[in-house]
N, C-alpha and C positions, 0 to 999 in steps of 0.2 A: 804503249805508254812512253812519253818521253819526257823533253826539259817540264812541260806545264804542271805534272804532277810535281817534281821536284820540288818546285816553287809554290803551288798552290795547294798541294794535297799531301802532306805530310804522313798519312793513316794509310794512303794508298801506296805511297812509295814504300815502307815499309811491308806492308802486305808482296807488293813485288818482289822485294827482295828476297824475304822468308819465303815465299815459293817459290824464286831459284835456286838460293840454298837447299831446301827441299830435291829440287828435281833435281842440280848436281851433286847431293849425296847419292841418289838413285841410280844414278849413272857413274860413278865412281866407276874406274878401269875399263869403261867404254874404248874401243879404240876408233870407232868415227858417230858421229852424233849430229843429227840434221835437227835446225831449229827453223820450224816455217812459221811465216806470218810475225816477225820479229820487229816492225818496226826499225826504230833508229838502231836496235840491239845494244844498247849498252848493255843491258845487263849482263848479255850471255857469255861476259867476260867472268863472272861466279862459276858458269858449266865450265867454262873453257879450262880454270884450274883444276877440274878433276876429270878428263877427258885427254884423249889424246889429238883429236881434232875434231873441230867444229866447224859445221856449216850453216849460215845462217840465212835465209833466204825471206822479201818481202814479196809481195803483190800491192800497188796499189792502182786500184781498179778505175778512179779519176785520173789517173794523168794516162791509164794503157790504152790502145786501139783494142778496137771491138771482139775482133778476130780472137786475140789476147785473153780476151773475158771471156767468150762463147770457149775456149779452147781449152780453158781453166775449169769455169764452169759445168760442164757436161760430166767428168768424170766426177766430179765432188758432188752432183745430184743422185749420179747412178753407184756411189758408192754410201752415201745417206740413206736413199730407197732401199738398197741393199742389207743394209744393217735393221732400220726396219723392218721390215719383212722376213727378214729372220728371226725377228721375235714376233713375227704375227701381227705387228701393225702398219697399217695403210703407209704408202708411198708420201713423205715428209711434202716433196716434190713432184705432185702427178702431171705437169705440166708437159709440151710436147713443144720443142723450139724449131717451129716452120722455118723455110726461109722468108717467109711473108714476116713473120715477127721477129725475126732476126734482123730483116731489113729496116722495119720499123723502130727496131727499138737502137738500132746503131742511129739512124735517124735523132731517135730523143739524145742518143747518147751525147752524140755531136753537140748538138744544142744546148745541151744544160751545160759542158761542156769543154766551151766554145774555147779556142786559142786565140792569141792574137792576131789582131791583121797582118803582119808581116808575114805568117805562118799558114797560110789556105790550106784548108783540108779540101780533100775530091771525096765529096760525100757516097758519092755513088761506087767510087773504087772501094773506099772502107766495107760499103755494106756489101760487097762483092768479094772480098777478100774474110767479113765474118761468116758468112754462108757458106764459103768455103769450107773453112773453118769447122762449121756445123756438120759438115756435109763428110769430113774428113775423120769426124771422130766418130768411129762407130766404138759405144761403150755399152748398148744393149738399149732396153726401151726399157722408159720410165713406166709403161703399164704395167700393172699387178699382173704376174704369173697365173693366179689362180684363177 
């Protein structure tokens, strides 16, 4: 959430707010406190008053190379699958990322995309360097255990 709620959604900026309040009463006397997926973070200046340090970290998955995605990715499928299946339901994620589909899909990624012309991507390195990537994180298999 950032400036466009401010401006346009007045019910939702509120809503924001009262759930950071929220979350830094809960953490009152934390002494380090990671916030992932923050966006622009203004808010997390409400935690930061009751916290002794805050970290706030984004991903945005349109401006990263593939590698980046694949690399992020993998462990937040096999940790989904994970929690499922510890309550006895199917894999969220039963998918299996080849290097074939890894290639391919760095491929689309490029494409949808695209940077400017001054800025040439080597397609073929990216999809070489996500494979990699793929290849590098051993985080277990998405197949059902049982």
């Amino acid at each position: 959430m950032g400036s466009w709620a401010y401006l346009n959604d007045p019910k939702r900026l509120a809503f924001t707010l009262a759930r950071y309040k929220f979350v830094a009463k809960m953490l009152s006397g934390c002494e380090h406190v990671l916030e992932a997926g923050c966006g622009d973070a203004w808010p997390t200046r409400i935690v930061l008053q009751e916290v002794r340090k805050l970290t706030a970290i984004d991903f945005d998955p349109y401006a990263a190379e593939m590698d980046r995605i694949i690399d992020a990715w993998l462990p937040l499928t096999f940790a989904v699958n994970s929690i499922n299946r510890s309550m006895g339901q199917p894999d969220l994620y039963p998918f299996v990322l080849t290097p074939a589909v890894i290639w391919k899909l760095t491929f689309i990624h490029e494409r949808i995309h695209a940077v400017s012309a001054d800025h040439s991507r080597d397609s073929e390195h990216n999809a070489i360097r996500a494979i990699v990537a793929g290849l590098k994180r051993a985080v277990g298999s998405p197949q059902s255990t049982t």
